[in-house]
N, C-alpha and C positions, 0 to 999 in steps of 0.2 A: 127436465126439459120437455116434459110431455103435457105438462100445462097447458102450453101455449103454441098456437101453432105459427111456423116460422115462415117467413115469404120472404123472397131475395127479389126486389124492385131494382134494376137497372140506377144506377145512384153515377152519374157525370160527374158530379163535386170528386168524388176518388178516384175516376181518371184525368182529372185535374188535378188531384194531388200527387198521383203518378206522375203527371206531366211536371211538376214544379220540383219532384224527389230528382228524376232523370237530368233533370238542366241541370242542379245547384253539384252533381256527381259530374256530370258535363264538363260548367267550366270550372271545377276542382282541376279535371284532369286537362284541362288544355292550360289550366297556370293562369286563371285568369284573375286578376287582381280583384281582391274584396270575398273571394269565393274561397278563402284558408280553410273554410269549415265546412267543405261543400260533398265530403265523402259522408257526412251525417245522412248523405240522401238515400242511402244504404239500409239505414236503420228504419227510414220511415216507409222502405218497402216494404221489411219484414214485418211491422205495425200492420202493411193492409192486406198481405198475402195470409197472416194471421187471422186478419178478421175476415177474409174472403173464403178463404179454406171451412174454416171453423162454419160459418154459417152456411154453407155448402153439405155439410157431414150433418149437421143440426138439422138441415129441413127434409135429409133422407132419413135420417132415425128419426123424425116426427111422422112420416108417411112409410115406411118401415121399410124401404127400396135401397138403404145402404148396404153395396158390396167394396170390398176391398178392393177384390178388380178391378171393377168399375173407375172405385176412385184411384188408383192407380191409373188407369187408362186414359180416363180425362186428365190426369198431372203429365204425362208425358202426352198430350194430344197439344197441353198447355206448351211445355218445357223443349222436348227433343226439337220439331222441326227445323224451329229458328236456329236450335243451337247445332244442327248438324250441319247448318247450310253453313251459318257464320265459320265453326269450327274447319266445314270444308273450304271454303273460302281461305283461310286463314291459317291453312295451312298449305296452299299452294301460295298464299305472296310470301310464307315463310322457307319454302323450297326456294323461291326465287331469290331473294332478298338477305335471307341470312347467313352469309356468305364468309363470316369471321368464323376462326377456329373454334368449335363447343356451342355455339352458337345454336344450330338446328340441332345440334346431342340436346338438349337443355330443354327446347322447344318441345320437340319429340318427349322427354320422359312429362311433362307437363299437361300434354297432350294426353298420354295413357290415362294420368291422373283424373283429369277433369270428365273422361269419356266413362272413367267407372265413378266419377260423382263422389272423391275424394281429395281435389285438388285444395279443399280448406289443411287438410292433415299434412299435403305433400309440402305446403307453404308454411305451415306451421314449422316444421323441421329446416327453414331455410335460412329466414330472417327476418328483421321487423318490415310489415306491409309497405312503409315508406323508408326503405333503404335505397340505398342509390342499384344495389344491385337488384332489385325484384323490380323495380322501376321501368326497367327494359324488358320483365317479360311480358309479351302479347297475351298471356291470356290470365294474367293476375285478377285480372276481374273478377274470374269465374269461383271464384273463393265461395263470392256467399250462393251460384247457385248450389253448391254443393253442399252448404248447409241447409238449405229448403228443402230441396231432395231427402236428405237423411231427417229431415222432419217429418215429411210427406209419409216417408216409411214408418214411422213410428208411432207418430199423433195420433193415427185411428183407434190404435191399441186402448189410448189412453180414456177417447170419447168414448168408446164402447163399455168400459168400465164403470163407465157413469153415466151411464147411456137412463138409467132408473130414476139418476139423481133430479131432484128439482133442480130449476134455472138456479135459486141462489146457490144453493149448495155445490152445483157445477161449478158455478163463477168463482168461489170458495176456493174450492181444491184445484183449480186449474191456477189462480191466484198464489196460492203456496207452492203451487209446485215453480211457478217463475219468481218467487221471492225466495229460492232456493238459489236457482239461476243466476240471479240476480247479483245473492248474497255470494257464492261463486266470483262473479265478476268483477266484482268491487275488491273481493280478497286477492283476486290474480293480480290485477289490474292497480290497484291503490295502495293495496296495504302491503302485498308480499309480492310484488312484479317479479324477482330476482330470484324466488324461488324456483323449484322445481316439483311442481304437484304430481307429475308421473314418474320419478325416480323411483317409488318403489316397482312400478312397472317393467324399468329400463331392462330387465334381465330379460321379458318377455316379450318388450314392446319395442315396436320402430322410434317411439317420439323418445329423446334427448333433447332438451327445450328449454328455455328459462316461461316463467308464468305467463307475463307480459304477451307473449306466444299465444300461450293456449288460450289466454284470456279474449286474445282478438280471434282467432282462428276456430276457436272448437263451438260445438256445437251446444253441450252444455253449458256453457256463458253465453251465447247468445240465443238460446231458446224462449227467456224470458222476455224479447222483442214480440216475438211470435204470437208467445202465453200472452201479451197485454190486448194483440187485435181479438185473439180468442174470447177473451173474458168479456172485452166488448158485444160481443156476437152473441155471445153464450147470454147475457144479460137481456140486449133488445131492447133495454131501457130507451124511451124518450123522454127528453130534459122535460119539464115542465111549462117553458111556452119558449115565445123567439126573441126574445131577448136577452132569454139564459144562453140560449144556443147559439146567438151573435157571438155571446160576451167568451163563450167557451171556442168559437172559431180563431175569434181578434188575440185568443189566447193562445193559440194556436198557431196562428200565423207568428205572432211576437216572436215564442220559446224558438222556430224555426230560423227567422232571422235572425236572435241569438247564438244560434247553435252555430250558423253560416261566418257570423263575423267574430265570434268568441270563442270558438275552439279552433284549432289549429293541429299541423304533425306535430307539434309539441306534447300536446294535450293527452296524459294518461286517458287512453280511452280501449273499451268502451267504456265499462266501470261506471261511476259516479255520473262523468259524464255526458253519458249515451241516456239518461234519464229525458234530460232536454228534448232531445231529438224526437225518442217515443212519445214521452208525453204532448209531446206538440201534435204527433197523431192522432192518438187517445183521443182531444181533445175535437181537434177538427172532423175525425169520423162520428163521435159521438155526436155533436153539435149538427149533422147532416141525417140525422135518424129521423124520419118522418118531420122533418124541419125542412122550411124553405127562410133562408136571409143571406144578407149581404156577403158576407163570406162561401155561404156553398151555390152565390150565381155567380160570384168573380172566378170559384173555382171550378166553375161547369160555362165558362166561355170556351165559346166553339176551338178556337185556335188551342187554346190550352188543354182541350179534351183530348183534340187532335195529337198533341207529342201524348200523355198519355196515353192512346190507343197504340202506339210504335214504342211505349217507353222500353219494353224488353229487347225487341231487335236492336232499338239506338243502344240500349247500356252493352247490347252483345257486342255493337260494328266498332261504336266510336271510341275503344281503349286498344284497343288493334290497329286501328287507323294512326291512330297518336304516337303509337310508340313507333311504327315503321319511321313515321315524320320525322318524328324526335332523335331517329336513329342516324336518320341519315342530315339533319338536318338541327342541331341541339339550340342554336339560335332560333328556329323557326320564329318570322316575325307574325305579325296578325294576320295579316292578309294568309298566309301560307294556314294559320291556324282556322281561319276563318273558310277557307276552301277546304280543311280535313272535314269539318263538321257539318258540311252544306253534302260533302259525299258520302255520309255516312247518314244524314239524315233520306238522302235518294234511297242508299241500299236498305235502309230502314223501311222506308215504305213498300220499296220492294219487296222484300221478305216479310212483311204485316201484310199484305194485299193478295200476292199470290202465293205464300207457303203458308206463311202459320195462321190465316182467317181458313183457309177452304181446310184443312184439319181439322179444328176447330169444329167448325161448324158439319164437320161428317160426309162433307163432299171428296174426302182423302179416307182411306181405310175406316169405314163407318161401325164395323164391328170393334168391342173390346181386345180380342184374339189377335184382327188385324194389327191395331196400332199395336197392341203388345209385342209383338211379333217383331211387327217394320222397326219397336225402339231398339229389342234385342238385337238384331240384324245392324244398325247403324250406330250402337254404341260397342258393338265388336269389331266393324269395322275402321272407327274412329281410334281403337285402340291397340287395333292393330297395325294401325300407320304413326300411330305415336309411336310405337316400341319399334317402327320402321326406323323412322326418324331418329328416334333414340338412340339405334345405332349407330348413327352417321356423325362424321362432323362435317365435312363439307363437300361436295360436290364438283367444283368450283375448281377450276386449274388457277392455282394465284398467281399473282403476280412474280417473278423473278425476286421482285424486291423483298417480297417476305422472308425470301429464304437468305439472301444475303443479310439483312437485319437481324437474322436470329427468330424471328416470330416464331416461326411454326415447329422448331426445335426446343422451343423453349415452351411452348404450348404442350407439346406432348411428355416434355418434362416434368412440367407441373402436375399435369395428371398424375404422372406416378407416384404425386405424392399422396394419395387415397389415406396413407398411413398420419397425416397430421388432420384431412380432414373429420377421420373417424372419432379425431378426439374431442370431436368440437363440440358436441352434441351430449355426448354418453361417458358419464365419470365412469357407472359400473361395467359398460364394456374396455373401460379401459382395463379397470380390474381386474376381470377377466383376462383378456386377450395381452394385458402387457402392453408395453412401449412400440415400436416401431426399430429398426436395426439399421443404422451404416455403419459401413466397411466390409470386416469381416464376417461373413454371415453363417459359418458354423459353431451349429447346437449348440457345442461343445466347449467353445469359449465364451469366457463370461465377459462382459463390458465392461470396460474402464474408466468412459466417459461417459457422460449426459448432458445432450444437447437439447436446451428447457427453454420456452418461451412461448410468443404468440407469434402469426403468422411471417414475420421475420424471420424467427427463426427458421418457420419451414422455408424459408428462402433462399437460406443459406443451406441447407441440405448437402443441395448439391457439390459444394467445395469439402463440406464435411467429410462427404461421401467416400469421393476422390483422395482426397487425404489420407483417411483412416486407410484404405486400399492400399496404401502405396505403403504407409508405416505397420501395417498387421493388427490393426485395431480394429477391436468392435465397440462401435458409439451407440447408446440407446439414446432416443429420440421422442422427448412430450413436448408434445407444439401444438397448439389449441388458439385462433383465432380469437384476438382481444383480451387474450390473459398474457399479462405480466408476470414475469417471474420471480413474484417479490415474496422472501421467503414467509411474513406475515403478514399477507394480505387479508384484510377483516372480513368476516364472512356475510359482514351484513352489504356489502357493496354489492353492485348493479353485475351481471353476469355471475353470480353465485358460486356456480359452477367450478370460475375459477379457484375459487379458495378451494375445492375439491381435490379441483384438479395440481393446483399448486401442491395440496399435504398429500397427495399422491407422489409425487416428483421427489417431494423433499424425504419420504419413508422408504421408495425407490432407492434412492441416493446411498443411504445409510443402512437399506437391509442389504445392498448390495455392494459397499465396500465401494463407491465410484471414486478413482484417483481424483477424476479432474471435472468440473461442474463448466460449462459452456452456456451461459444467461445471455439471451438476446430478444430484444423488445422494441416496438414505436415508443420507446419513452418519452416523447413527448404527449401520449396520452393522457400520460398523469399528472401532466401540466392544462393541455386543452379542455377536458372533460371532468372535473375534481369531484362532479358530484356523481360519476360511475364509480367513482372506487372511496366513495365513504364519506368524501369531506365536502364539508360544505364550504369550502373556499378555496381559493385558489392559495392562497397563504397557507392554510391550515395544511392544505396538501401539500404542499413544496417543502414545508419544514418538517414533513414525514417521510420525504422522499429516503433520505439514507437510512430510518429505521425502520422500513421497509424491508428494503436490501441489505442491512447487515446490522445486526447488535449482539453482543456479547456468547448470547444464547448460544448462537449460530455459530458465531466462531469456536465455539466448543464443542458442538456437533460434530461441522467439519475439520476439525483442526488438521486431518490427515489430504486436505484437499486444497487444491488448489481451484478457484473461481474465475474462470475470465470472462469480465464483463465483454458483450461486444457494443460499443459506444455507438449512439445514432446513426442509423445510415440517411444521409443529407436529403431534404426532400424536394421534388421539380416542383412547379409549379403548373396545374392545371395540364397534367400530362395523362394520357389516357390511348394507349396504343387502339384500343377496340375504335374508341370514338372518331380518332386519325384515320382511321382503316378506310371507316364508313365516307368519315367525311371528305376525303381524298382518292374515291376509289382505288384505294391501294397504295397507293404513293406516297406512302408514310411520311419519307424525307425530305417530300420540298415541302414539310407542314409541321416540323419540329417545332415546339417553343424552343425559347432561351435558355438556356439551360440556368439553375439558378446560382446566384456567386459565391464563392468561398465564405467571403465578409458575410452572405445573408445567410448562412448554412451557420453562422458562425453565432450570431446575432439571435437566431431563433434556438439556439441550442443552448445559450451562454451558463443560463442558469443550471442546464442540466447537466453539462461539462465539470460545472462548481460543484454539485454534488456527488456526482462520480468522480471527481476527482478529491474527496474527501474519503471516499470509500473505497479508494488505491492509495490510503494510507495505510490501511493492512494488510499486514506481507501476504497474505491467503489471497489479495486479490490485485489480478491483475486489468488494466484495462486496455482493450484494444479498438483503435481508431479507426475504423473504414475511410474515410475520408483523405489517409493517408495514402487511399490509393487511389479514391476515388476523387477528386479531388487539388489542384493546382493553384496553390497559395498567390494571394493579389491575380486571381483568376478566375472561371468555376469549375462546378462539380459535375462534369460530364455524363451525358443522358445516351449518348453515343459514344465509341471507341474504335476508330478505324472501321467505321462503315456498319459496325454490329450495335445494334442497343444493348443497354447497360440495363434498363428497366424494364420491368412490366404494367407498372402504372406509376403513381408520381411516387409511391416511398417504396415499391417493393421491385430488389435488384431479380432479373431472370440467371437464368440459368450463367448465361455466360458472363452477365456482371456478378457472379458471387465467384466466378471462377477468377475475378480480377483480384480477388481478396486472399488468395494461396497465399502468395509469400506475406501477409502479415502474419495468416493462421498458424504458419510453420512451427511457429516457437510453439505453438499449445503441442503440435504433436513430438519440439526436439528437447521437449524441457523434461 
């Protein structure tokens, strides 16, 4: 690199392509139609913070003035202000506003996360980026600052190592080191999503995870974004004249509008196809290297430079902004969306004008020492009002109604159930640590039953619980969100895990002598989703449904046990206590839906009734109907019961609707 000497020229076209990454993440997250592909604008930050960095570090090791502190001190002179403003911002409308049980607990531990520049890892552990539940949290965004940061950390290491090397041979090894990255990314993400790359870790490490996870979230898969602006930088190649550099722009632009209208939350990404996105950077940064044409003066128009120069503050305001809206407001129409983004482009200017330019520019703590300092001081601050928050759930004297409903009884319920969430994640701490216990809870007696399934079953807990107390039993307990507890379920399906966690249960079972197996599921998963658990049809699936759950094998295992299926618990429709809460200041009950009909509980379930009830042709197994209680034939299936809810969202019963199911359970514990 010491060839040639590097010059960083003021280049507008890349705060225009800031300005066009920001918008198309923009109306992704306001839901705006044609923009399915609009989180790709993610990707083509890390393209220019890549090549901005890199050439940054490149023309201090050509003039020999590269410090680490230094560059440290300008990344956080770049990074902290805005984000402490926002962060503090945004976390008093979250004191104010987040007023549902766990709500500010949630915010708060997220909060820690993001202030020590880890909140890619804490998401990773949570669930997929476009879940309905990460959906609601305010500061989901901050994912990938935390992967630039742990870049920031490291990257120097790596320039300095080659600090000797020629341009090419730089561009070379910085190339292999992201075709690494890459090849990573495509194996998480494409080829083995449902894996678990850090299992051998599990014993040491927080992350329990399927790939898909790490492949979006960690830093290692997405490095190779980063590695591509680098390589660019590192290179300093100009095309050859300007109509290479058109044709490499208009290529540029295309792969970007591809990427907007052709991928989708559907879409395995990043993997394969996060290539798109990059490469439309690649192309358009390169194309602007000592070139002037058509595409780098559309993209250096004043208005469009202008969102570039606030694109960091906007991506900081306007996903905080959205979700408060959203929160309280899940229809928001245009106009309503249209007024979040016009307020967030205000606070944006705001915080580019008088916070993060006069840092910047060293009119704010103008030493290294300083900024160093002010960031230490305000990302311990930050983090120690998240671990405030963390503690709390809410503030907030509720309404009379929550508590007559059962809400906040059954909120604190669920929490105790820490023992199904722990399984979700980590087969080997299961291994370790063992099952979870109801009823009786001394040492010294051993379990009789096993209560196996996915988050259903931890739903049922509670009657379990109660039961076994009352008859002198101890019930062990594997409940693992989204696994089935089918005792051959194939290991190559989507959540891995669970086939782990399934031949755990079922070795469980059988090293410990269980009289009685307790199976409880959303079985209709295996119907909605065919291609999460192996099959490619809906057909192919339904006609494996019963040798899933039971064949021969099995009944020879257990032949000493008895199995009670528990049958469907009937599903509401479009019911959602947290969204009620918001959207009715509290008033849950004049805002009930319908509850849904016997006939339509009956009708969505039909097929799966026929199969289970195929599979209570074997005396080992019994099946027991919720619906029998829940439930009022040529009627419906009750969401309320004398004033108290029955549920926690549309399929999963609370505490006191699982207590409505006692006297079916009875016979498991009088049999």
């Amino acid at each position: 690199m010491s060839e040639r000497e590097h010059k960083i020229p003021y280049r507008a076209d890349i705060d225009g392509l800031r300005g066009v990454a920001v918008i198309v993440v923009v109306l992704f997250h306001a839901k705006v139609f044609g923009f399915s592909g609009g989180f790709v604008g993610v990707d083509i930050f890390f393209v220019i913070s890549g090549y901005l960095i890199t050439s940054l570090i490149v023309a201090d090791l050509h003039k020999g003035t590269f410090s680490y502190k230094n560059f440290l001190a300008n990344r956080m002179r770049r990074i902290l202000p805005a984000l402490f403003i926002v962060l503090t911002g945004v976390s008093v409308l979250a004191y104010i506003f987040l007023t549902f049980p766990g709500d500010l607990h949630d915010f708060g531990k997220t909060l820690t996360a993001q202030s020590l520049f880890f909140s890619n890892m804490f998401f990773m552990v949570q669930d997929t980026y476009f879940s309905a539940h990460l959906e609601t949290n305010a500061l989901l965004h901050t994912w990938s600052l935390s992967i630039e940061e742990q870049f920031y950390f490291l990257f120097p290491a790596l320039m300095l190592l080659i600090a000797s090397c020629s341009r090419r041979k730089s561009a070379i090894i910085l190339a292999l080191v992201g075709a690494l990255s890459l090849t990573a990314s495509i194996y998480l993400i494409n080829i083995a999503p449902s894996g678990n790359a850090l299992s051998a870790l599990s014993a040491v490490s927080p992350f329990g995870t399927d790939n898909s996870l790490i492949g979006f979230f960690s830093l290692p898969t997405r490095a190779w974004e980063l590695l591509a602006g680098a390589v660019v930088a590192v290179t300093a190649y100009t095309l050859p004249n300007t109509k290479m550099a058109m044709a490499f722009g208009i290529a540029g632009i295309g792969l970007i509008v591809c990427s907007i209208l052709f991928i989708d939350t559907n879409t395995p990404f990043p993997g394969i196809a996060s290539i798109l996105p990059v490469a439309a950077a690649i192309l358009i940064i390169w194309s602007g290297v000592n070139q002037t044409h058509l595409i780098s003066n559309l993209l250096s128009w004043k208005p469009l430079v202008s969102i570039g120069l606030i694109s960091y503050p906007l991506y900081l305001w306007h996903w905080p902004l959205l979700t408060f809206a959203f929160t309280y407001k899940p229809s928001l129409n245009a106009v309503g969306v249209v007024l979040v983004l016009i307020a967030s482009l205000v606070l944006s200017y705001l915080t580019y004008f008088y916070i993060e330019r006069p840092v910047r520019l060293k009119k704010l703590f103008p030493s290294a020492n300083g900024i160093l300092l002010a960031g230490l001081i305000s990302v311990s601050l930050l983090a120690a009002v998240g671990h405030m928050l963390g503690k709390m759930d809410s503030h907030y004297a509720f309404p009379e109604e929550m508590y007559r409903l059962g809400i906040l009884e059954d909120k604190a319920s669920y929490e105790k159930g820490d023992c199904m969430q722990t399984l979700v994640k980590n087969i080997s701490g299961l291994r370790s640590s063992g099952p979870c216990f109801l009823g009786v809870q001394e040492s010294g007696t051993p379990p009789t039953m096993l209560l196996w399934g996915d988050s259903h079953a931890g739903s049922l807990a509670p009657v379990i619980d109660v039961l076994a107390r009352e008859h002198g039993v101890k019930v062990a307990m594997i409940a693992s969100n989204t696994c089935i507890p089918f005792f051959n379920l194939p290991p190559y399906a989507k959540y891995s895990d669970c086939a782990l966690i399934n031949a755990y249960a079922k070795k469980y079972a059988h090293d410990n002598n269980i009289d009685k197996l307790i199976l409880s599921a959303n079985w209709q998963i295996w119907y909605s989703y065919p291609a999460k658990w192996g099959g490619s049809s809906v057909n192919k699936v339904q006609t494996n449904f019963e040798d899933r759950l039971f064949d021969a094998e099995i009944a020879r295992s257990y032949s000493t046990s008895t199995i009670y299926v528990i049958n469907q618990i009937p599903q509401q429709t479009n019911f959602s206590v947290r969204t009620l809460f918001y959207t009715t200041g509290g008033r849950i009950s004049s805002a009930l839906p319908e509850p849904v009909s016997y006939e339509k509980h009956l009708d969505e379930s039909d097929m799966m009734y026929h199969e289970l009830g195929k599979v209570s042709t074997d005396e080992n197994y019994t099946i027991i109907d919720p619906a029998k209680a829940l439930c009022e034939q040529d009627s419906t299936c009750k969401i309320e019961h004398e004033g108290t809810l029955v549920y926690r969202d549309y399929s999963h019963l609370n505490e006191y609707g699982a207590m409505l199911l006692a006297p079916l359970f009875e016979e498991i514990f009088n049999d």
